[in-house]
N, C-alpha and C positions, 0 to 999 in steps of 0.2 A: 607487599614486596614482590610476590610471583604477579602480578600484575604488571607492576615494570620492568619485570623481564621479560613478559611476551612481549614478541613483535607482530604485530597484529596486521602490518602489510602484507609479512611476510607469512603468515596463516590466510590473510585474504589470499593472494598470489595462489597460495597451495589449493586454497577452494576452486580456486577459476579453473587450474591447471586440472584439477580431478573431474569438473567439470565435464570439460572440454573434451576429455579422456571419453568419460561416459557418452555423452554426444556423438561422437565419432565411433564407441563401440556400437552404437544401436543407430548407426545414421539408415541402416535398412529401411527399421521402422519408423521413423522422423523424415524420411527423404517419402516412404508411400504414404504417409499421413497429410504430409505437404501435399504431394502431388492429388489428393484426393480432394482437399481442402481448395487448392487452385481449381480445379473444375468444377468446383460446386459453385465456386465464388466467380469465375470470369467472366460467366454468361451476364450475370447483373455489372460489374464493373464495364463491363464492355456497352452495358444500354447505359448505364450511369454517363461513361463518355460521349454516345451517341445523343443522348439528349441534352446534354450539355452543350453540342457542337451547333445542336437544333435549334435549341434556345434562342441567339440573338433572330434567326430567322421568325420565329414564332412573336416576337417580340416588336420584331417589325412590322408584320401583319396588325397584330395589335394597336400599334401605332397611328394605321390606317384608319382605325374606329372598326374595325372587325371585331365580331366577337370570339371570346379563348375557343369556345370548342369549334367553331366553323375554319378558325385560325389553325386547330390543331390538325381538324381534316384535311385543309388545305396541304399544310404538311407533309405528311403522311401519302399523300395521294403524288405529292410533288417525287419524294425520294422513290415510293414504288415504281412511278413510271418513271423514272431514271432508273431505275434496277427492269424493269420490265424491255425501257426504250435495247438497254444493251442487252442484254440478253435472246431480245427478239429480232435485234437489227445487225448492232455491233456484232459480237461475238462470232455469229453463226459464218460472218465473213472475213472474222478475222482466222477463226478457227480453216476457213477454206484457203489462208495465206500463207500457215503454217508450213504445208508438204514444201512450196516453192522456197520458203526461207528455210527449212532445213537443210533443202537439197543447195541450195546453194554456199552454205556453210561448207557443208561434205563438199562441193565442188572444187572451193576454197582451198580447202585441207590439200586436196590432191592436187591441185595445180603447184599451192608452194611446196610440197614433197617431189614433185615432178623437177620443179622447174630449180631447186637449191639443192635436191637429191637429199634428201631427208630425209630418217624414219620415220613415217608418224601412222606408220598403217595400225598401231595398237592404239593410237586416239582416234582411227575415222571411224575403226572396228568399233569404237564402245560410242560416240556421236550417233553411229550408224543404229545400233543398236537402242540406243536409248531413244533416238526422234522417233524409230518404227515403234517402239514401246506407245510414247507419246500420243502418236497418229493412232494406232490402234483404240486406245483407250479411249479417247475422244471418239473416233468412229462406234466403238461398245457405248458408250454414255449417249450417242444421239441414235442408236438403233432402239438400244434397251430404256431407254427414258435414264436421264440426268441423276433423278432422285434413286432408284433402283440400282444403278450402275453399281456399288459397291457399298459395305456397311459402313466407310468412313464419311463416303458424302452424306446417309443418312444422318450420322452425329453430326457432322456440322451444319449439313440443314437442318436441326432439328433443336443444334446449340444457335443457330441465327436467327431460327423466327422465335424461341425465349426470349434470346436480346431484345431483339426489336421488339419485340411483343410489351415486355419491359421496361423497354426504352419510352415506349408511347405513354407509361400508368407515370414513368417519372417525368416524363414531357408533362404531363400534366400537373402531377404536384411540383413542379419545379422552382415557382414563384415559393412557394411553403416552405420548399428545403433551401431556397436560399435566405429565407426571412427565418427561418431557425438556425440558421448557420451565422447569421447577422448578428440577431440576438444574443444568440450565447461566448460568441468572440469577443464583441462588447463588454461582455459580464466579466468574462476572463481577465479582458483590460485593449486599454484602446489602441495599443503598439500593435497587438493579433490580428486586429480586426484590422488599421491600414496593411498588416502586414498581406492578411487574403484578399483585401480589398485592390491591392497591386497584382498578387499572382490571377485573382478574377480577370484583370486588363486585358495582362501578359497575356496568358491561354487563349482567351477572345480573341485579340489581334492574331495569333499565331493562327486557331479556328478556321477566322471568317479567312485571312489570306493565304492557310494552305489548300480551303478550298475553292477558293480560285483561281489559284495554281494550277491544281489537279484539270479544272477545265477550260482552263485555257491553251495550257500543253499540250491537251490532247487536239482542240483544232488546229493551233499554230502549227503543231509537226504535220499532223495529217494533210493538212491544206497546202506545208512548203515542200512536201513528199509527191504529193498528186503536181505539184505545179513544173515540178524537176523532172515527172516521171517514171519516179520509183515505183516497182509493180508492188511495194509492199507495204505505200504508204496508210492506209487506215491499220495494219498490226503496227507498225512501230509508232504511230499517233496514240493510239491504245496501250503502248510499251512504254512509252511516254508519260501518258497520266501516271500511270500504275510506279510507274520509275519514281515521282512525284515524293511516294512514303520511303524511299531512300537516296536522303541528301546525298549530293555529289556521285556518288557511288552509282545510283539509278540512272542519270544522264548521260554518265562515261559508255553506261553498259549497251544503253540503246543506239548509244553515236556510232560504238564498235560496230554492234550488228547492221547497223545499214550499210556501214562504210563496208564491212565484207559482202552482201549482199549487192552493193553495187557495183565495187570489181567483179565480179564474176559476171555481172552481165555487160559491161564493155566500160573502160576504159576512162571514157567521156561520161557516163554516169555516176564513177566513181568519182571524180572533180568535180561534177554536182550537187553530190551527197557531201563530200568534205567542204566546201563551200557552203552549202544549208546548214549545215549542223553549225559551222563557227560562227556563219553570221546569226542563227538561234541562238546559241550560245550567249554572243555578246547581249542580244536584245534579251536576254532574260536576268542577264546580272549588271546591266549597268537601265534598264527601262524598265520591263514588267515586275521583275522583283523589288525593288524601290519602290515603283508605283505603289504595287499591291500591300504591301509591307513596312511601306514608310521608315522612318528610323526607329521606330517596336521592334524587339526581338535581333535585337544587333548583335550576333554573336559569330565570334572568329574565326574562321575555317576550320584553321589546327584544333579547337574543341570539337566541331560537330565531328569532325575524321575520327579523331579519338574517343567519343561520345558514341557512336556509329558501331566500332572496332570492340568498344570493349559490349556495347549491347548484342553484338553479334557471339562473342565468346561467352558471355553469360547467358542469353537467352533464346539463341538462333536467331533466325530471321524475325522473329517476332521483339524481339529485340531490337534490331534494327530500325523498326516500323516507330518505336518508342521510344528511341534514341534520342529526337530532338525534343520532344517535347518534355520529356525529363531532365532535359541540359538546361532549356529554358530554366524547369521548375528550380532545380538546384541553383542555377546563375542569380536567377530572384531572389531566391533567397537568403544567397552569401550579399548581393549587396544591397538589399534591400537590412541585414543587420550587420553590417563591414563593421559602422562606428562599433556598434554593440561588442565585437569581437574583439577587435582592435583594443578598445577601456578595458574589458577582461583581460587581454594579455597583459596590458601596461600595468593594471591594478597587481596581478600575480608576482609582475617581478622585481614590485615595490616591498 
């Protein structure tokens, strides 16, 4: 009899709620256990994905009749000197382009506060401040050496060559962890195993064609910047790439900055620069992006803005960076089991 008079939702309900309670009294210690937990773990998810992105290239090599470790060399040697080529080449001249594109910014500001009589001497005042900030620290990092400059570059140089480091031991068993990962999906049942066997695709495609992306952006702006020129085309070619890891958002943001960089130097540059940028523009969403990208990875505007916006309030900028290829993951895999969904609703409300 006292059996049927619990209600037994309603004692669950009360679990969850005290739960939750608890949770939230001690999230202190649950929010620094996370964050302790995330830094132990990033540095391997972070090579887990770089080897992952390596893969089809390592795979191609192979293809060739190469063998795996001269194929992994290859690798390896490939990505270093593209981290070596910029850092040696790039950088050193982008960083020398910075002073002229900030000062033209601050130019900017003054002119339209002059010219519409405008406040804004408390936004040139913190610009002013923060680019000198900028400038200075770059000038300390290449007096005092890069690595030395500060204890945060050490942590993350020191959290990047882990990864990478990392990233090379699972570049190489990666054949292993996809053939145990095969395996056991299988065993699971065989709806899992198409189910990763699609999101495998997905990711790939998205991979191999965001980085293509990434270098193609960076010559096509560089090269229609020098051809216009714009005194700041190799930084915003390189603002570009970098723009690359935030859809829509990173494009707008480097269009802005030319297009203020070229008002300020006359007039006729600036209808060059807005001119370059629309016709890149066009050629990247109706020809390189199609090209590159085919019909893979078809997804809406209005998702990735919102995919974007809410990875920026939950996880900053790094957030951002993850935005889409988590919208992907999720997109996959609502319709990759829609039917699945769909017969459980209809079963429930039979």
């Amino acid at each position: 009899m006292l059996k049927n008079k619990i209600d037994y939702k309603l004692v669950n309900l009360a679990l969850i709620i005290f739960m939750g309670y608890l949770i939230y009294q001690t999230k202190s210690l649950w929010l620094s256990i996370v964050s302790l937990v995330i830094k132990i773990v990033f540095p391997f998810l972070a090579a887990f994905a770089i080897a992952y992105a390596l893969y089809p290239l390592l795979k191609y090599f192979e293809s060739k009749k190469i063998p795996k470790g001269i194929s992994i060399t290859i690798v390896v040697a490939i990505v270093l000197g593209i981290f070596a080529l910029a850092i040696g080449l790039v950088i050193p001249v982008v960083f020398g382009q910075l002073s002229s594109l900030f000062n033209g910014i601050i130019t900017f500001i003054t002119n339209i506060s002059n010219n519409y009589d405008l406040n804004l001497g408390p936004l040139q005042e913190t610009l002013t401040k923060t680019f000198n900030e900028i400038i200075a620290s770059v000038g300390t990092s290449a007096k005092d050496g890069a690595i030395s400059a500060i204890n945060m570059s050490l942590g993350v140089i020191s959290t990047a060559v882990i990864a990478f480091s990392a990233a090379i031991y699972f570049l190489i068993d990666m054949d292993k962890i996809r053939a145990y990962i095969k395996y056991y999906s299988k065993k699971v049942s065989l709806r899992n195993f198409d189910y990763l066997k699609e999101l495998d695709v997905q990711m790939n495609n998205y991979v191999s064609g965001f980085l293509k992306i990434v270098i193609i952006s960076f010559f096509e702006y560089t090269i229609a910047f020098i051809v216009i020129g714009h005194p700041n085309a190799l930084l915003l070619g390189f603002l570009a790439a970098v723009a690359s890891f935030i859809p829509y958002f990173g494009g707008m943001a480097v269009n802005v900055i030319a297009a203020i960089t070229a008002f300020v130097i006359s007039p006729a540059m600036f209808v060059k620069t807005v001119i370059a940028f629309f016709l890149l523009s066009m050629l990247d969403s109706y020809l390189i992006g199609p090209k590159v990208y085919g019909k893979t990875n078809n997804i809406h505007p209005l998702i990735v803005i919102i995919a974007v916006f809410a990875g920026g309030i939950l996880f900053g900028i790094m957030g951002i960076v993850i935005s889409l290829p988590v919208a992907i993951i999720i997109l996959t895999t609502y319709r990759f089991f829609e039917k699945d969904i769909y017969d459980a609703i209809s079963d429930k409300r039979k």
